[in-house]
C-alpha positions in Angstrom: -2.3 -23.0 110.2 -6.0 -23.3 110.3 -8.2 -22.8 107.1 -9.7 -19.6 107.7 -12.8 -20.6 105.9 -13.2 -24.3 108.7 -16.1 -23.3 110.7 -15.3 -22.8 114.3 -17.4 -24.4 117.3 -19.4 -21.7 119.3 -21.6 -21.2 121.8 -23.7 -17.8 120.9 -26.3 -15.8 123.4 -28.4 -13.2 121.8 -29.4 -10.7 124.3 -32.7 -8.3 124.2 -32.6 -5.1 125.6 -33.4 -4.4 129.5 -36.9 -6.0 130.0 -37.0 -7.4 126.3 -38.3 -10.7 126.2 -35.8 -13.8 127.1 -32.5 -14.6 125.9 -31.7 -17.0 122.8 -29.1 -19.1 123.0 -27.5 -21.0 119.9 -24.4 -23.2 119.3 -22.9 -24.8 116.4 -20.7 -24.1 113.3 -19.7 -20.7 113.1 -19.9 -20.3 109.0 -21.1 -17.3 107.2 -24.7 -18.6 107.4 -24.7 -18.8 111.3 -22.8 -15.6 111.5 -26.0 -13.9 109.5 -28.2 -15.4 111.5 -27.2 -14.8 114.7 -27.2 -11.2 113.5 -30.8 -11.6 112.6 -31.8 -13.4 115.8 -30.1 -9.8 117.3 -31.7 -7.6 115.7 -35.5 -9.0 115.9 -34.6 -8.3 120.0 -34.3 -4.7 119.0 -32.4 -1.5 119.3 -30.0 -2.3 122.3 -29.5 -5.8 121.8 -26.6 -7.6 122.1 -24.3 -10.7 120.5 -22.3 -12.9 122.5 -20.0 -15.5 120.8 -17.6 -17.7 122.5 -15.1 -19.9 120.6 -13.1 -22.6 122.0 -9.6 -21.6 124.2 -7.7 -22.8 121.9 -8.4 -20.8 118.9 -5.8 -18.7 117.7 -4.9 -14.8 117.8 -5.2 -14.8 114.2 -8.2 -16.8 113.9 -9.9 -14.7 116.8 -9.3 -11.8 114.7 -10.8 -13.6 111.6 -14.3 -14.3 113.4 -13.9 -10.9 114.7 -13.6 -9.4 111.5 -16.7 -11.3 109.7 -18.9 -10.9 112.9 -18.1 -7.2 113.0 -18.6 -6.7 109.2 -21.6 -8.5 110.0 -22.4 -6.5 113.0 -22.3 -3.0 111.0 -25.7 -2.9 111.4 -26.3 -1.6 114.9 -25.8 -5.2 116.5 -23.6 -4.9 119.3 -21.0 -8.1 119.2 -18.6 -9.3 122.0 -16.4 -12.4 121.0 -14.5 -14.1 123.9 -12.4 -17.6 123.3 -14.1 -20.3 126.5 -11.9 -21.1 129.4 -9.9 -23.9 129.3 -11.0 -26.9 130.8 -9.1 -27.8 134.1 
């Protein structure tokens, strides 16, 4: 079983709002630190802005639901966050 606290690869996109300015586009760690920023980044788009967070394929159900859980928490705020795991690789 994975540690839930072992930072996850990602690839983030922060969205603005239709004809905000353009897109940001982060990728990393996923730890608590990212997760905040990334909500940051989000909200300096402004109201209707959106976060976009893709984890590797192979990350589990439960550890979906983990990230889920702190980017929501994080995302309480009026950020709207979609969290997808990537495609495998062929």
């Amino acid at each position: 079983m994975i540690d839930p606290d072992t930072p996850l690869p990602f690839w983030g996109r922060v969205v603005p709002p239709a004809g905000g300015p353009s897109h940001l586009v982060r990728s990393g760690w996923l730890t608590p630190y990212t997760v905040e920023t990334l909500v940051e980044d989000t909200l300096r788009m402004g109201t209707g802005g959106r976060l976009l967070v893709t984890v590797p394929a192979t990350t589990s159900e439960w550890m979906l639901g983990k990230v889920r859980e702190r980017l929501t928490r994080a995302g309480g705020r009026g950020v709207e966050v979609n969290l997808a795991g990537a495609p495998a690789a062929p």
